[in-house]
Structure formats: structure tokens, C-alpha cells
N, C-alpha and C positions, 0 to 999 in steps of 0.2 A: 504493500500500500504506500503510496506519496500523497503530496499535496494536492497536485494537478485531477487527482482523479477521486478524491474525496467526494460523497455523494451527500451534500448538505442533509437529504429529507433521514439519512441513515444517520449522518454526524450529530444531530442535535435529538437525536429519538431518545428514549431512556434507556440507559442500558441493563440490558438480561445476561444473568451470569449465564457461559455455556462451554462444552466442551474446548474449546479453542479459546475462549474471553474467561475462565474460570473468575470467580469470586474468591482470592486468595489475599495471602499477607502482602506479597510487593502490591497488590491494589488498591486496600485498606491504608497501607502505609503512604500509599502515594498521595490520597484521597487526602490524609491528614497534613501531609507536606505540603500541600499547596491551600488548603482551606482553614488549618491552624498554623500551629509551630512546632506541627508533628507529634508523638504518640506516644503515652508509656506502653508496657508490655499487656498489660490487662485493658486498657481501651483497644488495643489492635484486636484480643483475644475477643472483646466484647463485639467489637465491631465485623469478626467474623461471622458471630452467631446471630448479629439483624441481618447483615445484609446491605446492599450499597441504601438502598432509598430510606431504609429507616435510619440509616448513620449519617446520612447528608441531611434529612428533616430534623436530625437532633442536634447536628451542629448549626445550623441555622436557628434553632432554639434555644438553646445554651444549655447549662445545667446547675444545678446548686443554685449556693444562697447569692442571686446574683444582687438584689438591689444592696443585701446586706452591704456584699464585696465591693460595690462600685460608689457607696455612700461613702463607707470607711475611707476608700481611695479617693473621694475627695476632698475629705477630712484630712489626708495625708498630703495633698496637692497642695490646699490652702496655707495648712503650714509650711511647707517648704517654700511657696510663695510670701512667705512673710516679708524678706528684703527686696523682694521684685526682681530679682536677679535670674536668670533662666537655667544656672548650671544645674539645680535639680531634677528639671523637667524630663529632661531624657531616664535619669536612672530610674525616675520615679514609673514611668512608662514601660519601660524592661520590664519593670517588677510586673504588672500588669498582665502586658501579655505572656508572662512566664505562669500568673495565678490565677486567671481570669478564667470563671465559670461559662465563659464565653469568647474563645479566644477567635473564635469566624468577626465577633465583632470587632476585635484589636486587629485582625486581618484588613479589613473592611477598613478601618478608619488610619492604616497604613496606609493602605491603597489612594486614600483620598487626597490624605496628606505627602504623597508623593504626587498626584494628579492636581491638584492649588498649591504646590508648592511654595511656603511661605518661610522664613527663615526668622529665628531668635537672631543671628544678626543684625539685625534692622527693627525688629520689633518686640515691643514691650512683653516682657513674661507674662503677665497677666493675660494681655490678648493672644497670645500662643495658648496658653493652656485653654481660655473659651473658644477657642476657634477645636481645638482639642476634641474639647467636649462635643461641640456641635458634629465634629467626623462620624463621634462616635452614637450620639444620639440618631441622626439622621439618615447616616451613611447607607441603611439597607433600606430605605424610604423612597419614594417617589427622586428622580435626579431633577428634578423643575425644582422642588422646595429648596434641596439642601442650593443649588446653584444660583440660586434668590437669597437665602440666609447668608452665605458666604461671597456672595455679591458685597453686600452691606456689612460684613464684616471688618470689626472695628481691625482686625490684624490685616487682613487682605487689603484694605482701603491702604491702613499706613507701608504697606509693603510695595502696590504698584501705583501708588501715589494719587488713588483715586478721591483723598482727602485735597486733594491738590487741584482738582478739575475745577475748573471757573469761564465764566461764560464768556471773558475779552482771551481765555488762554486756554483752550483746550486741552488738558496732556491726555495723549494716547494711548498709554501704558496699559491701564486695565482694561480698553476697548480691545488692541493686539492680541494682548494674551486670551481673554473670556475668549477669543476666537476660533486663537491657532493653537491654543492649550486646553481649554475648557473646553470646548464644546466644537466645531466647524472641525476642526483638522488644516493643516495647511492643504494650499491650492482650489478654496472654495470659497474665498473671500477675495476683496481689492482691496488696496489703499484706500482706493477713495470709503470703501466701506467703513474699515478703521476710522478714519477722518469723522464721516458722519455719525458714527456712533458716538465717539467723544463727545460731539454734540451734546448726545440724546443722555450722557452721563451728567453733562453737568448740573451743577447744584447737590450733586452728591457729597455730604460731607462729615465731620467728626464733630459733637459737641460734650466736651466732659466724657470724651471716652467712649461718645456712643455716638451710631448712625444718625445723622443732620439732614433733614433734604430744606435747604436753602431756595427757594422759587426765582429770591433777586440775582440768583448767580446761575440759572438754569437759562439755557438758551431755548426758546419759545419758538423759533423756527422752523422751517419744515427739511427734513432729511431727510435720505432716499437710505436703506440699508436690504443689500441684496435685492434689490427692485422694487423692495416695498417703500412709499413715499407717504408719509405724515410728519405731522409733527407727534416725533416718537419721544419720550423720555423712557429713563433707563429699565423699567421694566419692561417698557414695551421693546425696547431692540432682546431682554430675555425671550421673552415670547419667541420673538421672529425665529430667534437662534434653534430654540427647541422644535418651534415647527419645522424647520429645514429637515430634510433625512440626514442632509450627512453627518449628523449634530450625532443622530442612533448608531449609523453607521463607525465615527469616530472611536466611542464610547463601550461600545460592543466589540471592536477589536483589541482597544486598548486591554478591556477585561480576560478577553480570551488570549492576549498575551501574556498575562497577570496570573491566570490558571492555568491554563493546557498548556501552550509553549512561546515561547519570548523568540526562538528563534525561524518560524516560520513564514512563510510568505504570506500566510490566511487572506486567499483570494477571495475581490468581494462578492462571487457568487457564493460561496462557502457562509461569511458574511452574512451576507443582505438578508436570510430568511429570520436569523435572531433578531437584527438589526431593526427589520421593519415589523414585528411583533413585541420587542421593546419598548416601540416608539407606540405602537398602538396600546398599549398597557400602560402608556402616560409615564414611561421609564419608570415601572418598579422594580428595582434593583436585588430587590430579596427575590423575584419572578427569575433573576435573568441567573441570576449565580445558583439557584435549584434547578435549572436547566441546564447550565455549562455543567456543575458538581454530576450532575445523575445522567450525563449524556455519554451515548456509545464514543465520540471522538476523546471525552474526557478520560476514561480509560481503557482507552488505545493506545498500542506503542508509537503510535505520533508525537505522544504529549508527556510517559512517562520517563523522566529523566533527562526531559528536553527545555529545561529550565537550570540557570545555576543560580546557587543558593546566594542571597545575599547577607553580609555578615549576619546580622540579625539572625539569620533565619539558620546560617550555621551554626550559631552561640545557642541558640534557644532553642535549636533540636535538641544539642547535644543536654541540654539543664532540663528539658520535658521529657526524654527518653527514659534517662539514668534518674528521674523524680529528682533533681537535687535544688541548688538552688549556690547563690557566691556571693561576694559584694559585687553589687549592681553599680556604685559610682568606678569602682573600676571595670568592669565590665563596658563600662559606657566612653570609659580610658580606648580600652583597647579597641573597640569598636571605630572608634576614630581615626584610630591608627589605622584600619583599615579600610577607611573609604565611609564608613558611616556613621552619622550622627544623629540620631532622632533631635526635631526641632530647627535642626541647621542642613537643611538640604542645600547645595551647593549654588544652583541657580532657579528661575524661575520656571524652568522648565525639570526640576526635581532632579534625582541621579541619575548616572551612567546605569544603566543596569546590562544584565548578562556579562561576556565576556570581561566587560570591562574592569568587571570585580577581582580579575583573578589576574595576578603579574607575580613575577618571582620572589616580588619582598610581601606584596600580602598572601600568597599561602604557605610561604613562612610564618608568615605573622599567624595564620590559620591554625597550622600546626603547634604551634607553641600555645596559642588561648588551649586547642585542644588538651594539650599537656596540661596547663595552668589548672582547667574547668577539673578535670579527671583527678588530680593530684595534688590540688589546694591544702593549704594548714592554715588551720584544724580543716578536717575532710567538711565539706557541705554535700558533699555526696557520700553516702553507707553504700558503697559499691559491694563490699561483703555482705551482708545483711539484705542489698536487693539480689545477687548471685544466690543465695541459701532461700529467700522466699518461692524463688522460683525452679530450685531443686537442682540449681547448677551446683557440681561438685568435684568437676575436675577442669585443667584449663583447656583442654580440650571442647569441654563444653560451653565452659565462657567465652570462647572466642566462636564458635559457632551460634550460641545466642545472641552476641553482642554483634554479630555479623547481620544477624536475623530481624535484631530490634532495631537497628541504627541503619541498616539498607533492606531491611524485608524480604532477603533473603537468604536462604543456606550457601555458603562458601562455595567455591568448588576445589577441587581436592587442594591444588596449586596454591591458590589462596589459603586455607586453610594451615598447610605448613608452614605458610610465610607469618599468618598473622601467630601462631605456638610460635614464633621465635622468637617473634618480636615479643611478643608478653615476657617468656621466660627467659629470654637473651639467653638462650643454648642452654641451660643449666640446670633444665627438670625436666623430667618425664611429662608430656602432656594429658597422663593421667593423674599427677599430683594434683594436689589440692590448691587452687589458688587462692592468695592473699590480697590484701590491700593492693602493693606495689603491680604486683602481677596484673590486675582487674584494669590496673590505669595504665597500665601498659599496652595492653588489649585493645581499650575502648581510645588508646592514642596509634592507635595501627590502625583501625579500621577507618578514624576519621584522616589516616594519610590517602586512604586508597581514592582512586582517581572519582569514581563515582558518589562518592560521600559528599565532592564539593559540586554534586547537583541532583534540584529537586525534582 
């Protein structure tokens, strides 16, 4: 199977486990690497015994005590917010979707928050953390509301300087981007569109920290945006944007690079049947990711292993598999070090993503958090204690289990040898018993191996 010859009406159907597509661990696992931040050993095991559609409806639903979890967290946001300073926001956010009874929604308001990319650089902690909130409150809602709320957003505003638009000086900033970032896609807009939409922004503004619409600093005239002529102000050039298809179309590919694969062509015939059932469903968002998640192309070998992990999502396998957990402000160190920073995405058009993540000093750098995560003092991982829960009791078997939880599946023989070396560096029998050392030995072997660094 290729790209070229993918049969949309088969690609987007639900998929039926079957002889050839079995319902197995590398699917379950895949299912949670792209829709959480991956799996311990007993959600994989449970997730065998629903089934894809009942484990895609439940992570779309979450589980546990969520309001509890996400009140306390922002009982913990506020405090860290107390000097307005942003360096806690990232660690604080790790933790999150490290604990989160709902990690599809920490997914989810990733996703957004690289899609508006807005940066602590520039803008106030406070307005990061509600712009924050709003990803996550919204994010699996209608896409009209949250791109209306985040319009008006007091961080989005100070970011492309739509606090700045005035009716003798138009800036264009958050017209371009809402465009060629938000919503259109390049090559479906003009200049002159840009131009006239600034228009239609102006008068948007800040007052004491909150959304202004000013009248005497709105320009009252009539704009033309993509053909349509009124006199439009800024919700109305929204409108227009969402009515256009290629607003569904953008939005839809973006997502299904986001899940299935980052590195495909996703022609718009493949496309356009999600794209334009999207759009007709008024962009609901929780609609479009229970049809990517439970669709035959989603687990197809088109899609699995056809994404590379981004730090995050390297670090937060490796702490969701193994149950563990580390200092998060260094965690948010080292993440940096490799390309990512929650809250400081790099430009407005968010990260590099795929390839780009992987050069010779960060999966070194990869390699060594691995070691760091596995082999921390004092342990925030019981690697012994989760090896004996699950009846592992020789190294042999923890490097086959550890092969199993952390890539989904059994070694093969080759591998297998390699990783008993690596654990015991030549000096046990792969039937002894492994220890502490050994266990972080293991689980820093498997995440060398080449498919570890993708989802």
C-alpha cells in the first residue's frame, strides 16, 4: 500500500480488527503514542481486552477524578504565578500531562498551542497561562468558538500586535497569520486580502488586560476579503475565513499530520472527504479526532511509526510507561536543551517538527535524559518493584518486557542479545535476576534503539 493509491471511503471507515489488521499490543500502543503520552503496562493490557473503539471513546472521555485534578492544578498554576514571571509554566504543564486523568486533552491543547503559537517571550505569564487554559477548555469544541476566543485573546492580541491595530495605521500581523497559520493555508489568500482584513480588525484592543473593541479607532469602511465586499469588522472577516473550504481543508491535514503521519504527502483527494464533513459539522473537533483515532488508515502501517517523537513526547513516554515521575523544572532544563520548551515556541508559526528534532547533539542529548529518567537519585522510578509486579524475574525477561512496553513489541532474536548486554554489560547470565542498575540499563538500551525515537 502507498499514498497514491489510498482509497479515502476505506481510509476514514472504522477500523475492524482482522486477520491481516489484528487488534494487538504495537496497535494499542500506537493508538496511545499518538493520542496520549503513551501507556503503562496495565492500560495496554486493558486496552487489549475493549478493543480499538471502546479505548478511543474513553480516551476522549478521560478518566478519574478529573475536575478534582485540574482544580488543584490550578490552584498550583496560581501560585506559581504569584511573581508573574513564566519560568514555572512549563514545569508546571509537564506535570500535567504526565498526571492528567485526561491526557487526549493535554494532547489536544499541545496541538493548539503549537497551531497559535504564542510565546512567554513576549508575553505576560499570566496571559500565557489563560490563553493555556482556554487550549484546554475548548480545544475539543467547535474550531469557530475557540478561533473567536483566541482571536480576542488578551496573549494572542499582545503577541501579533493586534492590541496595536488603529484605524490611521493598520498593522497586519494578526490578519497574515489568522490566515496562513490559523485557518486558509498558504496560497488561498492575496495581499490585498491581508490589507483589507486589517481593516476589518481594527478597533480591536486591550483595556486593563482584557479584550477592548474601541468603535473610534475601527475603520467603518467597506473591504473586499476573498470576494466578499462589506463593510466587514473582525468577526465578520472570522466568518468568511471558516466559511471558505480550505479553512476544513487546512485544519484536517494539519490534524492528520498531528496523528497518522507528519511525513506524508496526504493528497487532497484522501483529504477533502474529512475535510468537507468537518466543515459540515461546524468543525467539531472531538467528531474529527474519533474518526482519525478509530479509522482503518489510522492503524495502518502508513501511519505506524511514521511520526518522530518530539522531546516531550520522548521524556513523557519514557515517565508514563515505567509509572514514574522526576523533577519536572529540570526536566523542562533538559527539554530545552533539546529543541523544546513549552510556552516558548520559537516563532509564530510554532516548531520544527519531525526530522528536524533529531541531529547528533540532541539524540545524545536523548540518550543521556534516557539514562538521567531510568537512573535518577533517589530512584523516582521503582523499576524493581514495577519488574516483580509484573512477574518479571530474570533479565532476560526485562529486556523482553521492556522491549514490549516501550515499542509494543517482542525483540527479535538479534535485538534481544544486544539489549542482555547492554543491561548486564557481559557479566550475568540472562537468566539472573535483575537489579536496580540492570532494569536502567535495559530501559536505557531500548530507548537507544532507532525506532524508540518514533511515534
Amino acid at each position: 500500500m502507498d499514498w497514491k493509491h489510498v482509497d479515502p471511503q476505506w481510509a476514514w471507515a472504522p477500523y475492524e480488527p482482522s486477520r491481516e489488521a489484528p487488534w494487538n499490543l504495537e496497535r494499542a500502543a500506537h493508538l496511545f503514542r499518538r493520542a496520549a503520552f503513551g501507556a503503562n503496562w496495565q492500560q495496554l493490557q486493558q486496552a487489549l481486552e475493549q478493543g480499538p473503539q471502546q479505548t478511543v471513546r474513553q480516551l476522549l472521555q478521560g478518566g478519574g477524578e478529573q475536575h478534582l485534578f485540574y482544580q488543584q492544578m490550578e490552584q498550583v498554576a496560581l501560585a506559581t504565578l504569584g511573581n508573574n514571571q513564566p519560568g514555572g509554566l512549563p514545569p508546571w504543564w509537564l506535570y500535567m500531562m504526565r498526571f492528567s486523568p485526561h491526557p487526549l486533552r493535554e494532547r489536544v491543547a499541545l496541538f493548539w498551542h503549537d497551531h497559535f503559537a504564542t510565546s512567554a517571550a513576549k508575553v505576560d505569564a499570566w496571559m500565557m497561562w489563560q490563553q493555556n487554559q482556554l487550549f484546554r477548555r475548548l480545544g475539543l469544541g467547535p474550531f469557530g468558538t475557540l478561533l473567536e476566543q483566541v482571536s480576542k485573546d488578551p496573549a494572542m492580541m499582545v503577541w501579533l500586535d493586534g492590541a496595536l491595530n488603529r484605524r490611521r495605521h493598520p498593522n497586519e500581523n494578526f490578519a497574515r497569520e489568522v490566515m496562513e497559520l490559523f485557518t486558509l493555508g498558504l496560497g488561498n489568500y492575496t495581499e490585498r486580502d491581508i490589507k483589507e482584513a486589517a481593516r476589518a480588525f481594527t478597533g480591536w484592543s486591550l483595556r486593563r488586560g482584557r479584550f477592548y473593541y474601541d468603535p473610534e479607532e475601527h475603520d467603518p469602511g467597506i473591504k473586499v476579503v476573498l470576494g466578499r465586499r462589506g463593510r466587514w469588522q473582525g468577526d465578520d472577516v472570522l466568518r468568511i475565513l471558516l466559511e471558505h473550504p480550505a479553512t476544513a481543508r487546512h485544519l484536517a491535514t494539519k490534524w492528520c499530520r498531528y496523528l497518522v503521519a507528519e511525513d506524508a504527502p496526504w493528497p487532497r483527494e484522501l483529504i477533502e472527504p474529512l475535510a468537507r464533513e468537518y466543515r459540515r459539522r461546524e468543525y467539531d473537533t472531538a467528531w474529527l479526532l474519533s474518526t482519525v483515532l478509530q479509522s482503518n488508515l489510522f492503524f495502518s502501517p502508513l501511519a505506524i511509526r511514521h511520526k518522530v517523537k518530539s522531546p516531550v513526547d520522548f521524556a513523557l513516554g519514557l515517565l508514563v510507561a515505567l509509572e514514574g515521575t522526576t523533577n519536572f523544572e529540570e526536566l523542562d532544563r533538559r527539554l530545552t536543551q533539546l529543541g523544546q520548551r513549552l510556552f516558548f515556541p520559537p516563532n509564530v508559526a510554532g516548531w520544527d517538527r519531525g526530522r528536524a528534532w533529531l541531529n547528533s547533539a540532541t539524540l545524545i542529548g536523548r540518550l543521556n535524559l534516557a539514562w538521567d529518567l531510568a537512573s535518577q537519585s533517589p530512584p523516582q522510578m521503582d523499576l524493581p518493584e514495577l519488574a516483580s509486579r509484573y512477574g518479571i524475574n530474570t533479565v532476560a525477561q526485562a529486556t523482553q518486557w521492556l522491549h514490549q512496553l516501550l515499542l509494543g513489541s517482542r525483540p527479535d532474536g538479534k535485538t534481544q542479545v544486544q539489549l542482555v548486554a547492554a543491561a548486564t554489560g557481559g557479566r550475568s547470565s540472562p537468566r539472573s535476576a535483575p537489579d536496580r542498575a540492570v532494569l536502567a540499563r535495559a530501559v536505557h538500551a531500548v530507548a537507544a534503539l532507532p525506532r524508540f525515537q518514533l511515534a
